[in-house]
N, C-alpha and C positions, 0 to 999 in steps of 0.2 A: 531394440536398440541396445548396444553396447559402447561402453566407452563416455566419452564427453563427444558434447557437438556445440559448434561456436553457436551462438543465439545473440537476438537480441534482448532485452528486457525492457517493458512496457507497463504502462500502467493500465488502471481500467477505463478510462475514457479514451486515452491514445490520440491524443492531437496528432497532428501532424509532425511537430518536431518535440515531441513527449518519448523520450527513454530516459528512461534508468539507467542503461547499460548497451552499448553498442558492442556486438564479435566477442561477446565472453564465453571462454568455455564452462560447459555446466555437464554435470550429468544430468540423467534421464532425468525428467520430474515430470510427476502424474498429479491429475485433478488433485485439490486438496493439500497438495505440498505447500510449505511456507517457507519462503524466503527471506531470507534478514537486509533491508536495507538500511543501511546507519544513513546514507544523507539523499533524506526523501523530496528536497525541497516541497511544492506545491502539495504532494501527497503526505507530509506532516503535517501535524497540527498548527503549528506557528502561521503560516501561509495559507492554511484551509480555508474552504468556503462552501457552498451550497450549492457552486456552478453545479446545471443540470440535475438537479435533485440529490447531486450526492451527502450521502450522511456522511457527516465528518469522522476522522480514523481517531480510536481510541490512542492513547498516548502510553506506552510499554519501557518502561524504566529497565535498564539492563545495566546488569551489573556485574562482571564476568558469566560464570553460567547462569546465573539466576537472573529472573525477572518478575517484574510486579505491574499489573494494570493499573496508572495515578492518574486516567482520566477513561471514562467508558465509551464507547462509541454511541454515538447520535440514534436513536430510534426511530423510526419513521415519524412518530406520534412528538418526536420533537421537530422537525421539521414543518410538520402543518400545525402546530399551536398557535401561532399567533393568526393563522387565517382565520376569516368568520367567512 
């Protein structure tokens, strides 16, 4: 692949009417690439939840180039804590 190519952008459970991004051009991105979304609705923290076992997303303070993790993402072993 050369170039950009219009995409959608989705998240990891992908509801039905779940994007991020509809017809954006992007370059190529391969496994492992990370993409910056400033407004994540339900996939930030603010709106997070545990629908379908998801661990909730750590919270990434950005600050022009730099940034800082000011909350860590959910561990599995925090998700089944409170079960017996």
């Amino acid at each position: 692949m050369t170039g950009s190519e219009i995409v959608d952008i989705v998240g990891p459970i992908c509801e039905s009417a779940d994007f991020f991004a509809k017809d954006r051009s992007l370059p190529p991105v391969r496994r492992g690439d990370l993409l910056a979304v400033f407004t994540a609705g339900a996939y930030g923290f603010s709106m997070a939840s545990n629908y379908n076992s998801r661990r909730r997303p750590p919270e990434v303070l950005v600050i022009g180039p730099k940034f800082k993790i000011i909350r860590k993402r959910e561990s599995c072993k925090d998700l089944t804590s409170l079960e017996e």
